[in-house]
C-alpha positions as CSV (number, residue, x, y, z in Angstrom):
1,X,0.0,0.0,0.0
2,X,1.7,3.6,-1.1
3,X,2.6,5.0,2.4
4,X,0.9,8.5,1.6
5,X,-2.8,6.6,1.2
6,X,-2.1,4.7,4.7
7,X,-1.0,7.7,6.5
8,X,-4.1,9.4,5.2
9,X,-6.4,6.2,6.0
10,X,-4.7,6.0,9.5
11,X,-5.7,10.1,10.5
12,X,-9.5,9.3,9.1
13,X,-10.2,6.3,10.9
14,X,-7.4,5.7,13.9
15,X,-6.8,7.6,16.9
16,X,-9.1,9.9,18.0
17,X,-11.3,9.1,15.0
18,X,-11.4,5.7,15.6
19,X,-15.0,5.2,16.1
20,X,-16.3,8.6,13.9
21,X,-18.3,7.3,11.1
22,X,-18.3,9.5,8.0
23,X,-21.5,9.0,6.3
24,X,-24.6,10.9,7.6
25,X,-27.2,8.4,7.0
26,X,-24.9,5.8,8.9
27,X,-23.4,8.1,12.0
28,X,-27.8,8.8,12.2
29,X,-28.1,4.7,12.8
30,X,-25.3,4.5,14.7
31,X,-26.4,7.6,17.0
32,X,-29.6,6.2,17.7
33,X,-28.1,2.8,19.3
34,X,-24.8,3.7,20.8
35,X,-24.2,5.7,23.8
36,X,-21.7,8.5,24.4
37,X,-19.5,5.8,25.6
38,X,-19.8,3.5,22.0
39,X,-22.0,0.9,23.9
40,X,-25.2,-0.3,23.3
41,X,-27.6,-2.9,24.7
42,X,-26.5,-6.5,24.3
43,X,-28.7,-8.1,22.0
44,X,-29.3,-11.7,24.1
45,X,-29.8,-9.2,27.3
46,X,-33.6,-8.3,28.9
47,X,-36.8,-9.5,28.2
48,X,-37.6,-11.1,24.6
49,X,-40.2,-9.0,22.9
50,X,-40.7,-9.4,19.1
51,X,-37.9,-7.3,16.8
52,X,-36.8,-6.2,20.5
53,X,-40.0,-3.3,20.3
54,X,-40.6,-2.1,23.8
55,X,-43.3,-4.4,25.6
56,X,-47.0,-2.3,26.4
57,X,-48.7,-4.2,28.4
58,X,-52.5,-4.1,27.5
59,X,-55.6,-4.6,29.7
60,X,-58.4,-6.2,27.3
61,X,-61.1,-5.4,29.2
62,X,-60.4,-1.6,27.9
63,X,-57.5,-1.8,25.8
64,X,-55.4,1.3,25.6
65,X,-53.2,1.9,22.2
66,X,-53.1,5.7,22.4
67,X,-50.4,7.1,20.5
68,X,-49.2,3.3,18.5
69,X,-47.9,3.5,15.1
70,X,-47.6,-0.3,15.3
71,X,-48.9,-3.4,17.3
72,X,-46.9,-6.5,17.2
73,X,-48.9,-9.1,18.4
74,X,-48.5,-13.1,18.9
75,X,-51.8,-15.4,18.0
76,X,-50.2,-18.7,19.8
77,X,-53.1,-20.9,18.4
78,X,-53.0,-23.6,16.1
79,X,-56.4,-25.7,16.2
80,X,-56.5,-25.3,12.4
81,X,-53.6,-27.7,11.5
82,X,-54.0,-30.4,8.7
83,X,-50.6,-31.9,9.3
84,X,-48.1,-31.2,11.9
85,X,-49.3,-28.8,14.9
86,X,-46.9,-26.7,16.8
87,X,-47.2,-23.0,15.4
88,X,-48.9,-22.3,18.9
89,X,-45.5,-21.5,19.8
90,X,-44.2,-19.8,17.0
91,X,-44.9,-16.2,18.8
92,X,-42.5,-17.3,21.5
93,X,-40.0,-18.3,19.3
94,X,-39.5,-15.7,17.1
95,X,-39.2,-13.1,20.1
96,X,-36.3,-15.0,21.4
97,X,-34.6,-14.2,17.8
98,X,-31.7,-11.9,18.2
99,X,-29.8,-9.5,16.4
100,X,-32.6,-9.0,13.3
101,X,-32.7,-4.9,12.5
102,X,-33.3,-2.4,13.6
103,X,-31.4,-1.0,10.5
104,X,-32.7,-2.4,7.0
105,X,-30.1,-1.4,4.6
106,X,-31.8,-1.6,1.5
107,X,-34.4,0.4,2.4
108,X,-32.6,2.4,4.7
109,X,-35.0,3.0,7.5
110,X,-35.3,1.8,11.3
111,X,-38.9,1.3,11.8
112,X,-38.6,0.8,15.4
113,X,-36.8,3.6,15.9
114,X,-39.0,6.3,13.1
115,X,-42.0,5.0,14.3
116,X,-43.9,4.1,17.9
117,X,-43.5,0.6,17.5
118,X,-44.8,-1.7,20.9
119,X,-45.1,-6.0,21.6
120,X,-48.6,-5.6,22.8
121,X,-48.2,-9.4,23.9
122,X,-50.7,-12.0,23.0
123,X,-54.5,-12.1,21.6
124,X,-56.4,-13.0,25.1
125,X,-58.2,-16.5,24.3
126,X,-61.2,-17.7,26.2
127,X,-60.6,-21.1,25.2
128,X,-57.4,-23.5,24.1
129,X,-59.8,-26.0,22.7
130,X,-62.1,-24.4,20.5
131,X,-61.2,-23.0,17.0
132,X,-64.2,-21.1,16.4
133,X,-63.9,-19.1,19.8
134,X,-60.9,-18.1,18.9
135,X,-61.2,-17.2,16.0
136,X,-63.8,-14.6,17.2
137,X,-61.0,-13.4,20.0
138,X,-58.5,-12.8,17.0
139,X,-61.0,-10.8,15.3
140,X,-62.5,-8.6,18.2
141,X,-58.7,-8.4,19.3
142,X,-57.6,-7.2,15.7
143,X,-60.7,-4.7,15.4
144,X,-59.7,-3.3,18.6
145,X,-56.1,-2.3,17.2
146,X,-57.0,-0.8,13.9
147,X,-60.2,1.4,15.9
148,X,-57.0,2.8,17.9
149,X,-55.4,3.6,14.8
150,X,-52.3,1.2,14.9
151,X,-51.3,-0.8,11.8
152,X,-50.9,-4.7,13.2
153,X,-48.8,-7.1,12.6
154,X,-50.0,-10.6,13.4
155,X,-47.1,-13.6,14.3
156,X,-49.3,-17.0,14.3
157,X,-50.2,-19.5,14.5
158,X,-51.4,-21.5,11.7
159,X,-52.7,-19.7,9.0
160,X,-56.2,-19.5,9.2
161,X,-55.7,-16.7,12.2
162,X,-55.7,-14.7,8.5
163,X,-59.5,-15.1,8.2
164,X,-60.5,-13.1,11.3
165,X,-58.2,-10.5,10.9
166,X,-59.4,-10.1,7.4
167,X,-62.9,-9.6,8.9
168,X,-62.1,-7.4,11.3
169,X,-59.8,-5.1,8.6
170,X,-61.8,-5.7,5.5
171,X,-65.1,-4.8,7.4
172,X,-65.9,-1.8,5.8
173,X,-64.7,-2.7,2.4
174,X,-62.5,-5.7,0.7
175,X,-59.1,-5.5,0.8
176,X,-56.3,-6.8,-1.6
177,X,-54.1,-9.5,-0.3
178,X,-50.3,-10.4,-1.2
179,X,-50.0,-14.0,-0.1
180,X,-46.7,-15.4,-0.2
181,X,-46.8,-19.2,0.1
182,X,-46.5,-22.7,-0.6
183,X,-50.4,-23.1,-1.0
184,X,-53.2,-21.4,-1.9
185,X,-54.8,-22.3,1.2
186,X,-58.6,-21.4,-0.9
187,X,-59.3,-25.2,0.1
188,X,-63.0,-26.0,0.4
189,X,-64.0,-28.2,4.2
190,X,-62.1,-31.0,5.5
191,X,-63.7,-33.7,7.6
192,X,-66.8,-31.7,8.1
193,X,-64.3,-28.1,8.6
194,X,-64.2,-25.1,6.6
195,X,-61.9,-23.2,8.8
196,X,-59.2,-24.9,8.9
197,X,-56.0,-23.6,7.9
198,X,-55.9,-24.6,4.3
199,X,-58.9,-22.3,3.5
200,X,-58.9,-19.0,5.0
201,X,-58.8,-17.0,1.7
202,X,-61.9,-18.8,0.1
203,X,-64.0,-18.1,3.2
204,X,-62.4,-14.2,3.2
205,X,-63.5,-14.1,-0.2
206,X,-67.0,-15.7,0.4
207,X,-67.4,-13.0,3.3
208,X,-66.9,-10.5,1.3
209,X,-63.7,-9.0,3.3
210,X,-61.2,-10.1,0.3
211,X,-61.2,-8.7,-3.2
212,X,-60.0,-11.5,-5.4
213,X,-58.9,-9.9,-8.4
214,X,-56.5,-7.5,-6.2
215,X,-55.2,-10.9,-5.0
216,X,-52.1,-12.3,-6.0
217,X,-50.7,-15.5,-4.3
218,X,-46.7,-16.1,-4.7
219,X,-44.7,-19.1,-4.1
220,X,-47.1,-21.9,-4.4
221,X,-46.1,-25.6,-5.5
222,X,-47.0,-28.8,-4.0
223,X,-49.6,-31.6,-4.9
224,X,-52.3,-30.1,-3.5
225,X,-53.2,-27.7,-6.7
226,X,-56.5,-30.0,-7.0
227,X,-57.6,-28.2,-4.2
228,X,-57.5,-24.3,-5.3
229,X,-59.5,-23.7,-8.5
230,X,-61.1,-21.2,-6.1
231,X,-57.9,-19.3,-6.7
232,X,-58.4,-19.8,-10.3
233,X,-61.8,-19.4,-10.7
234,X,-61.9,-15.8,-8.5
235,X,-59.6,-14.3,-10.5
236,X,-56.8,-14.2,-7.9
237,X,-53.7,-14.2,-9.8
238,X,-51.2,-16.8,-9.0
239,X,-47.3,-17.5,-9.2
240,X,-45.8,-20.8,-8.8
241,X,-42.6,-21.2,-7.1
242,X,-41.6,-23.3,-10.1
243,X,-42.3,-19.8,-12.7
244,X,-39.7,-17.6,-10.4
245,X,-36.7,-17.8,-11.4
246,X,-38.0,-17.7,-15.5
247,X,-39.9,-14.2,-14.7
248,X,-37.3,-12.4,-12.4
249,X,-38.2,-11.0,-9.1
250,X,-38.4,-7.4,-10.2
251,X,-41.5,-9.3,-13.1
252,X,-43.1,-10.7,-9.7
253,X,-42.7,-7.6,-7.6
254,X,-44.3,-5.4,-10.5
255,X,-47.0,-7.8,-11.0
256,X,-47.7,-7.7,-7.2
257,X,-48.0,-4.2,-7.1
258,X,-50.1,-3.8,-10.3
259,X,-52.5,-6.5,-8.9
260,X,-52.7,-4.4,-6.0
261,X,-52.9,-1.3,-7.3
262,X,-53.5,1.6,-4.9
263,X,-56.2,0.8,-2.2
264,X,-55.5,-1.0,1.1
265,X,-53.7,-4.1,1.1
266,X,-52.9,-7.2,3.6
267,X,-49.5,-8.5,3.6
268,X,-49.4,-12.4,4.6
269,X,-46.7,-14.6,4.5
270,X,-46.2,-18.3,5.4
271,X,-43.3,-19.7,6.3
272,X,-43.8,-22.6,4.3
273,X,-43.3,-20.5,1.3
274,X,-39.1,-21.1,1.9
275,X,-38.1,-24.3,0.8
276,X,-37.1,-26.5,4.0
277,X,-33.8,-25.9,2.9
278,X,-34.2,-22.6,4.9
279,X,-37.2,-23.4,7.0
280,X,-37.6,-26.8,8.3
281,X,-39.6,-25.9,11.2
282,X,-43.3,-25.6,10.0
283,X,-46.2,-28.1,9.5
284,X,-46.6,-28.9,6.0
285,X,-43.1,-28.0,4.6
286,X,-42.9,-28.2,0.5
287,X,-39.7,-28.8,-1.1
288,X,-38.7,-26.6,-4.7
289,X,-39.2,-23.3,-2.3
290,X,-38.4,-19.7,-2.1
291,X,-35.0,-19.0,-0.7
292,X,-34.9,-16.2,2.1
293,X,-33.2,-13.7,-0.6
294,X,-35.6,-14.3,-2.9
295,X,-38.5,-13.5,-0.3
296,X,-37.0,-10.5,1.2
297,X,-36.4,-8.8,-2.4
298,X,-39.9,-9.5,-2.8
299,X,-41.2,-7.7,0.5
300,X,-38.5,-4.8,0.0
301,X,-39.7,-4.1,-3.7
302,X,-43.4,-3.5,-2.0
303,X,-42.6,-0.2,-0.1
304,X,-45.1,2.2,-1.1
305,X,-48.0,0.0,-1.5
306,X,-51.1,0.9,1.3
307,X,-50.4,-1.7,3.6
308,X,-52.8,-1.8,6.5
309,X,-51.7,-4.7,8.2
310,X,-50.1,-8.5,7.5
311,X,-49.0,-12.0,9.8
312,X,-46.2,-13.9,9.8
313,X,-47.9,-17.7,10.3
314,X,-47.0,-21.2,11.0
315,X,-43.3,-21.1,12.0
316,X,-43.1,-24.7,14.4
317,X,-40.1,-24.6,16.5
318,X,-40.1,-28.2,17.6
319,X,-39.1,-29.1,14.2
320,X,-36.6,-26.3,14.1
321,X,-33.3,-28.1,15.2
322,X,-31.1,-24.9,14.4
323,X,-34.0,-22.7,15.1
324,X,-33.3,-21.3,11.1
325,X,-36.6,-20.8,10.8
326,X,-38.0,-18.6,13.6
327,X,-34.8,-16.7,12.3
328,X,-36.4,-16.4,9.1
329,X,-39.4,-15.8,10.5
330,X,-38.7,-12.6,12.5
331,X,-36.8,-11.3,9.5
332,X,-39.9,-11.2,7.6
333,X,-41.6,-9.7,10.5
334,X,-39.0,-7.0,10.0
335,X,-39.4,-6.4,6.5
336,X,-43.0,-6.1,6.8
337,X,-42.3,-3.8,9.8
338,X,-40.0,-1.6,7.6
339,X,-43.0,-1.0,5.2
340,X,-44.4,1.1,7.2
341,X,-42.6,3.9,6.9
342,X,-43.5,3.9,3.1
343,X,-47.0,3.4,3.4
344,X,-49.1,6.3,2.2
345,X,-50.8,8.4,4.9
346,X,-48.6,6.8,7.7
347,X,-45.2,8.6,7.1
């Protein structure tokens, strides 16, 4: 190295200028997590909340979200499983993740830091045995966060907690959906069941809390395709995971967001939509998956679209030997956290 450069690089970053960072948007980041000293909290330290938001605790009886941008909050339920159960306790184990944000370099922005951000804890069941009382919890719970004004963000849970919330937030008018999954889940009843967790969108649709044709469902493969001409016949527009890699992610991003269009918008992702490669710890894993690059291009090309909500559903722990995927799992928590920011109205 010429000896002129390293005496130059040496006065701009040794010394006294040792832990100066140049660039504004950076030394911004920076000065919002470290102290005076250059310390900041240790990430495996205090009480696990989800994406480390501070916890507000919430009395149901007359909840209180005054002044929330944001509500994270865990559905531990999982009475709608047709395969493997377990995602009850996919709420606790993506808030033990660590060290996921608060920055998110691409789209330069730390939600929990622009915005009021809280863990409001857990929808308050009446019952762990019956599916039908709880789904009525989920959906007075989730009408009770958007009356406060606070955009939710569900962590399941099997995925037909989606069907409630969509009642609660399409109960005015239907909303689009971008669903990003292995299946369709627009199933009809099984044994004698039509909310289970492989239907949620066909009953949304039926309800008339779901728009169809600003639907679009990402990611799906699998043998069950015999079971979604629902999808089909709708008009819900749908991407297999086998078609990705032909079309590009920047061709399924656009097509997202011109199914979409401009009006309100849920945001729901299954973990099943990575292959198990990346996220062996769900109930009905499908091999020939999305990768967890793939996925978060996806979600990052979205800011800008009017979100009003979205879940993260069916991450299993017990089948989670290197807990990869409630990893994944809280990352796509945080890139549908670090929407917000972009959405119209709430920035």
């Amino acid at each position: 190295m010429d000896k002129e450069k390293l005496a130059a690089l040496r006065e701009r970053f040794a010394g006294d200028n040792e832990r100066r960072i140049y660039d504004a948007g950076f030394a911004a980041v920076a000065d919002r997590l470290f102290d005076p000293k250059g310390t900041r909290v240790a990430s495996y330290a205090g009480l696990p909340t989800l994406l480390d938001a501070p916890y507000r605790a919430v009395d149901w009886s007359a909840p209180d979200l005054a002044g929330l941008d944001v509500a994270l909050i865990g559905v531990p339920m999982d009475l709608g499983v047709t395969n493997r159960n377990g995602s009850r306790f996919g709420p606790r184990a993506i808030r033990t993740m660590e060290r996921v944000g608060p920055y998110n370099h691409q789209l330069k922005t730390m939600p929990t830091k622009e915005l009021n951000v809280a863990d409001i804890g857990d929808v308050p069941f009446r019952s762990r045995f019956d599916l039908a009382t709880s789904h009525e919890d989920i959906q007075r719970t989730a009408a009770a966060i958007v009356s406060a004004g606070a955009l939710p963000l569900f962590v399941g849970g099997d995925h037909s907690i989606s069907l409630p919330i969509l009642r609660a937030l399409g109960a005015e008018r239907p909303v689009g959906m971008i669903h990003i999954d292995a299946h369709c889940d627009t199933s009809g009843p099984f044994d004698g069941c039509k909310f289970h967790h492989g239907g949620p969108f066909r009953q949304a649709v039926l309800d008339g809390v779901l728009d169809p044709e600003r639907t679009i469902q990402i990611g799906i493969r699998g043998s069950s395709e015999y079971l979604w001409e629902f999808s089909h016949e709708t008009g819900m527009s749908v991407i297999h995971a086998e078609d990705i890699a032909g079309l590009g992610i920047d061709a399924v991003v656009a097509k997202a967001r011109a199914v979409v269009g401009d009006g309100p918008v849920y945001v729901s992702f299954d973990i099943d939509s990575l292959d198990p490669a990346f996220a062996p710890g769900t109930g009905t894993p499908e091999i020939g998956g999305l990768t967890t690059r793939e996925v978060m291009a996806i979600l990052r090309g979205l800011a800008g679209i009017a979100m009003i909500g979205g879940d993260v559903v069916e991450v299993a722990p017990q089948y989670d030997a290197t807990t990869n995927t409630a990893h994944a799992g809280a990352q796509m928590l945080f890139e549908l956290l670090s929407l917000v920011p972009f959405t119209p109205g709430r920035n």
